[in-house]
C-alpha positions in Angstrom: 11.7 23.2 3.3 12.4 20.0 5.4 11.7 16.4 4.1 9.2 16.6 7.4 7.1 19.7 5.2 6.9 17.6 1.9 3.7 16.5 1.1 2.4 12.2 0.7 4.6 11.0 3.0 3.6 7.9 4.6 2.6 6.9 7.8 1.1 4.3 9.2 0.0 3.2 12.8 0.0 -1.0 13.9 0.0 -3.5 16.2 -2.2 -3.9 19.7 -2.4 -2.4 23.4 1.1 -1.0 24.5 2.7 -2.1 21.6 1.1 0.6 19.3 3.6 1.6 16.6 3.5 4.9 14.7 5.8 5.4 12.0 6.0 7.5 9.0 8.4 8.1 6.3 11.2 10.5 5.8 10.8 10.6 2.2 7.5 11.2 -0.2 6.0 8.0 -1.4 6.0 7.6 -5.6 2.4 8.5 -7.0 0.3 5.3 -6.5 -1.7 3.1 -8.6 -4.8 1.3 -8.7 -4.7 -2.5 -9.0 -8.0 -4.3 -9.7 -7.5 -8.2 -9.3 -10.9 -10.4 -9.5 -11.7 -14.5 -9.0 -13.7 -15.2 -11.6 -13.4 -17.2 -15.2 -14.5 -17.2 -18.5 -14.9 -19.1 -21.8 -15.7 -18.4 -25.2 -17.8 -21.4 -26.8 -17.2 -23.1 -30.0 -19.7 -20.6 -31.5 -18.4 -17.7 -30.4 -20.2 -16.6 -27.8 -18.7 -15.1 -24.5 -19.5 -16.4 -20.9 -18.1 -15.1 -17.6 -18.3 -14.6 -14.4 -16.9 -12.8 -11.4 -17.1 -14.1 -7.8 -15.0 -11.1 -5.9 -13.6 -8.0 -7.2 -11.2 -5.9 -5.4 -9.8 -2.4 -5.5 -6.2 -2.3 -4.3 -3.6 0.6 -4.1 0.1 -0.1 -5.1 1.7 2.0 -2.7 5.5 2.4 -3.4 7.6 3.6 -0.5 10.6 5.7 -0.5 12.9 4.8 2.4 16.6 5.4 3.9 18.1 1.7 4.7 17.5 2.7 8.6 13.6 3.3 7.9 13.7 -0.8 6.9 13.0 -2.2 10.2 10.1 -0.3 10.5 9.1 -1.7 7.4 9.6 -4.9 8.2 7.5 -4.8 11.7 5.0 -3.2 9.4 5.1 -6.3 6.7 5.6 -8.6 9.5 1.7 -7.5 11.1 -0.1 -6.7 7.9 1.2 -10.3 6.7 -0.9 -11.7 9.6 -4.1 -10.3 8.1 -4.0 -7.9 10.5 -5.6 -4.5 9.6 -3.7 -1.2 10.4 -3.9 2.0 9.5 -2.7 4.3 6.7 -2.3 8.0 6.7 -1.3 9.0 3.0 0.1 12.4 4.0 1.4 12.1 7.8 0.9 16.2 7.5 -2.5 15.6 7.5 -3.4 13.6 10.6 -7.2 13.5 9.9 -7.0 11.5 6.7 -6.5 7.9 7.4 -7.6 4.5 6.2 -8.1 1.4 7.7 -6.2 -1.4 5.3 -5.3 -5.0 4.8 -1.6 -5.6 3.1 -2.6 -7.7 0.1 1.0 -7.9 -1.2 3.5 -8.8 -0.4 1.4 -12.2 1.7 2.7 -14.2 4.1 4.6 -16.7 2.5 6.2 -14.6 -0.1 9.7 -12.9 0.5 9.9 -9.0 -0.4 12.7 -7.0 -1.1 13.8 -3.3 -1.6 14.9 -2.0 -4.7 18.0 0.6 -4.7 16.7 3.7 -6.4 18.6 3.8 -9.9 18.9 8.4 -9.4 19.2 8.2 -5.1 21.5 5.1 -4.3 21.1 5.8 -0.6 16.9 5.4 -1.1 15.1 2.1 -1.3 11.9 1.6 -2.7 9.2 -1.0 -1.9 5.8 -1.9 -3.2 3.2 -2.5 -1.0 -0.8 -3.5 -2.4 -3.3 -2.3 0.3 -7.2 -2.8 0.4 -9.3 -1.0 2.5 -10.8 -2.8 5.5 -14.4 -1.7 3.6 -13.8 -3.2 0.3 -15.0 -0.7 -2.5 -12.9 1.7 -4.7 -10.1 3.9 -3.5 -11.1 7.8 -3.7 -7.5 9.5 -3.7 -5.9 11.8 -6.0 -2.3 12.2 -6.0 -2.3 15.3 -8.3 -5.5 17.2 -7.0 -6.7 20.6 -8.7 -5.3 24.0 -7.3 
């Protein structure tokens, strides 16, 4: 079996007219996670008694990429648009070309510097967080590990 056959390998398709860019990953991405930030407060009063409340809740994905060091520049055009609030789109098994989702990068933001991690088993793989948000808001419906 190639790396090519393996299943949740990445790929994701950016940018705008005849600059299109379609890339995916050599390498399976790590099973992802859900991340659930909100803007809100709350306070507890001198009695006791609880108050809150919640302006915006979102339901991110913490997407962590496995990648060779050439696979990096792709990477980075892909940071480079999604840090312009620019939605693209991502495939989470580029086997399965039907299955995308249209997503904003929430992390890392423009402004913030990111950087690749050596894996600590595979010295010649990076990986890299990414948080994504679908362009529709509302919960993520993925399972890594499906049922036989």
């Amino acid at each position: 079996m190639s790396t090519r056959d393996y299943p949740w390998r990445a790929r994701f398709v950016f940018g705008t007219g005849g600059d299109i860019v379609d890339w995916q990953t050599t390498l399976p991405v790590v099973g992802w996670t859900p991340v659930t930030p909100t803007v809100g407060g709350s306070r507890t009063a001198a009695s006791g008694t609880p108050a809150a409340y919640v302006v915006r809740r979102d339901y991110n994905l913490r997407l962590t990429l496995r990648l060779y060091e050439t696979e990096l520049p792709n990477l980075a055009a892909l940071i480079r648009w999604g840090q312009l609030a620019e939605y693209f789109l991502w495939y989470p098994d580029a086997n399965e070309s039907g299955t995308s989702h249209a997503v904003y990068l929430e992390n890392p933001v423009a402004g913030e510097s990111w950087e690749p991690a050596r894996d600590g088993t595979y010295p010649k793989v990076f990986t890299v967080d990414l948080v994504l948000r679908l362009v529709v808001g509302g919960p993520w419906y993925l399972d890594f590990y499906p049922d036989p």
